[in-house]
Each structure stands twice: as C-alpha cells, then as structure tokens.
C-alpha atoms as one frame of an Amber mdcrd trajectory, in Angstrom:
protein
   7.351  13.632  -6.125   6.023  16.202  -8.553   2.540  15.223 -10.404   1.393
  15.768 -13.579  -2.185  17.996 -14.184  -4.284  14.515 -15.889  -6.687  15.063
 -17.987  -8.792  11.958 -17.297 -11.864  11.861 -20.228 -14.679   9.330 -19.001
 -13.630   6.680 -20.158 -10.334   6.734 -19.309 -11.673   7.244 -15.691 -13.856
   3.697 -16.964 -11.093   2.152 -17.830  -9.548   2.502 -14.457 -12.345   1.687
 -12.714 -12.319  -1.734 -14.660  -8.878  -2.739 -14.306  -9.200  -2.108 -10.184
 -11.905  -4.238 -10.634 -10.020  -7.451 -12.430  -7.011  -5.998 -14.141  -6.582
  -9.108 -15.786  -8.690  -8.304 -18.150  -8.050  -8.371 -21.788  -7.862  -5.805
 -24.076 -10.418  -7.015 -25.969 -12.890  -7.167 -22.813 -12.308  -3.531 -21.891
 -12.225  -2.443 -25.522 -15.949  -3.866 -25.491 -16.643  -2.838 -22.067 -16.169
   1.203 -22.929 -17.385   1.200 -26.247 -13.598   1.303 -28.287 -11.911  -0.805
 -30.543  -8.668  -3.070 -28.985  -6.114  -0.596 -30.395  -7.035   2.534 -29.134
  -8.583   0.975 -25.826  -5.143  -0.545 -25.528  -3.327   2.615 -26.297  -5.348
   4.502 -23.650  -4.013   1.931 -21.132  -0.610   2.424 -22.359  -0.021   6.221
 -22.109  -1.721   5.836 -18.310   0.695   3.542 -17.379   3.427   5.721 -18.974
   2.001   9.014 -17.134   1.975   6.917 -13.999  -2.126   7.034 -13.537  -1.443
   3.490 -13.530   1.233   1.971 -11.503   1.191  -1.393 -11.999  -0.159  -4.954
 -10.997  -0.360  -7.320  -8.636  -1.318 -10.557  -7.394  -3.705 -10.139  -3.822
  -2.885 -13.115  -2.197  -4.498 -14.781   1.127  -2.045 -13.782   4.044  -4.058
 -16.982   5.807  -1.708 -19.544   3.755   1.435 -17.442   4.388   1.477 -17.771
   7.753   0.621 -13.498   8.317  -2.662 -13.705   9.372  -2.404 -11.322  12.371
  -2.509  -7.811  11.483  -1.094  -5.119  13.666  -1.171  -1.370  13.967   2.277
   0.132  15.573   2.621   3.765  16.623   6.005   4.558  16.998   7.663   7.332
  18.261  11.143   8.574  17.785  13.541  10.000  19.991  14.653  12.929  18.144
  18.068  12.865  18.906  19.388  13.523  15.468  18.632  15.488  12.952  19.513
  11.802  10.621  16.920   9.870  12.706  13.803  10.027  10.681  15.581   8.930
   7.572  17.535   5.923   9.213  14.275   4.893  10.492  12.656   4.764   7.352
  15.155   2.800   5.711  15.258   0.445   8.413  11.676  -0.228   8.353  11.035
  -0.330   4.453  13.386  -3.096   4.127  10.803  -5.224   6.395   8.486  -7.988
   5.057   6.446  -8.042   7.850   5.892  -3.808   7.621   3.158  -3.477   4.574
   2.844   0.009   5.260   4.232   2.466   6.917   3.468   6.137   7.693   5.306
   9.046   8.877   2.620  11.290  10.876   1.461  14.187  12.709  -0.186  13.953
  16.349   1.480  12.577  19.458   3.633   9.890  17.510   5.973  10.013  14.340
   5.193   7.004  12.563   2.281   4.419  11.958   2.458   1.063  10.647   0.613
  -1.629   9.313   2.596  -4.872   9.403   1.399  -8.826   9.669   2.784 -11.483
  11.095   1.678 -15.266  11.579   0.147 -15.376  15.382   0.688 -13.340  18.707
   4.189 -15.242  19.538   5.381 -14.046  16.438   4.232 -10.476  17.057   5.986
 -10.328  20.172   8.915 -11.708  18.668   9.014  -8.994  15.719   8.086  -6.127
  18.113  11.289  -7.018  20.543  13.459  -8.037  18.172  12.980  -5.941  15.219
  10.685  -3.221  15.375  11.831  -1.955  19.246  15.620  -2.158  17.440  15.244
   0.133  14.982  16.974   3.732  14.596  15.794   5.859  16.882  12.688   3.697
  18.402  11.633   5.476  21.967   8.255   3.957  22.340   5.529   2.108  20.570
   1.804   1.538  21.538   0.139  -1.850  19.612  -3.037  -2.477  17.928  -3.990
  -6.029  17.346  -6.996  -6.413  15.231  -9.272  -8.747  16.098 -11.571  -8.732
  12.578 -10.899  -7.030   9.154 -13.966  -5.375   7.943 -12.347  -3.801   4.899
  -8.949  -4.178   2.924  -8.722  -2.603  -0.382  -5.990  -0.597  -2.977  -8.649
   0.610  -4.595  -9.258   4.356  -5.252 -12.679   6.157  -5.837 -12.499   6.708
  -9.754 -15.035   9.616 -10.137 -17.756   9.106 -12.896
C-alpha cells in the first residue's frame, strides 16, 4: 500500500485528535472546537477521509456482554513447506471472528495474534479446533492475559 506525503496544518492534526476522542461529534462542535465555521470544518473532515487520514468509524463495544472476555496472545509458527503457505494462512485466519488482529513477524515465530474468546473452555476449543487447523500451523505458544491495562486505536496526533 503506497501512501500519500500529508500535509497535516494544526488544525487538521486538531481535528483528528477530536474525532479519536468522540467521533460522534458534530460538525458544528468541532467547527467551534478549532476555531472554523461548519462548512469548511466539515470540508476539512471530508478531504481526510477521502485521502484516507481518516479511515472510518466505529462502535467500541464491551467484549464482557459478548461473551469474548478472555483475551489471548498466539505465536504461531509455520512450517515452511510451501512457498503458498504464508498466504493460505493469512486468509485462513482473517476470515476469523475470534482473531482481532493478527501479525505476520520477525523473531523466532511467523505470526502473532490477538484474538478473544468467551472463557478458557472456549480457548481450548478454538486453539484445537481452529487455530492448530490452519494452513501450515507447526506450533503455537499461548498468552492468556490475566488484566488489560490498556486497549486503544488511538494514534499520537502530534501538536
């Protein structure tokens, strides 16, 4: 993916920093906020979502009430055997609900993932079944964590 040189004036770089903040916002708040009328304020917004500085919204829901409390770090590490096995894995493992992220790395395993499910049983269930079963899958080494001191999307937005 090729990016674009952005030219980011300060308060575009506000803007941002307001909308990771509550991007429900309204025009009219931000507008206010950065010292702007609505229309240009809005058409700021606009041409960073069409540059892809901004790339979209979303709701941040509680995992607690959708039964994926349990957070897990997998390494995994491939097998090598074909030169096809890096790309069938990475299909195979977007396409999972339980994977929220997933990382292919350097070090002494290929991949690293971030996934939650609802409890240990259904950890063990997902590494076995699903996980274990993917393309190319030689070994993986578990991380449960036991407390979540910080979760956030957000990017630094320099001043």
């Amino acid at each position: 993916m090729e990016r674009k040189a952005h030219k980011l004036s300060r308060i575009d770089r506000k803007l941002l920093r307001l909308l990771q903040d509550d991007a429900r916002s309204s025009y009219v708040d931000l507008a206010r906020q950065v010292g702007l009328s609505t229309t240009p304020c809005k058409e700021r917004i606009k041409r960073m979502e069409r540059e892809g500085v901004i790339r979209g919204y979303q709701a941040t829901l509680n995992p607690e009430y959708l039964d994926a409390g349990l957070v897990v770090f997998v390494q995994i590490r491939l097998n090598r055997t074909s030169q096809d096995i890096f790309d069938e894995f990475k299909t195979s493992a977007f396409e999972l609900p339980e994977v929220q992220e997933c990382y292919l790395v350097s070090g002494n395993f290929d991949y690293l993932i971030k996934a939650r499910v609802a409890d240990m049983a259904a950890y063990r269930e997902f590494l076995g079944e699903t996980l274990l079963t993917l393309p190319g899958v030689q070994e993986s080494t578990s991380y449960v964590v036991m407390e979540q001191v910080k979760e956030t999307l957000a990017l630094p937005v320099p001043y």
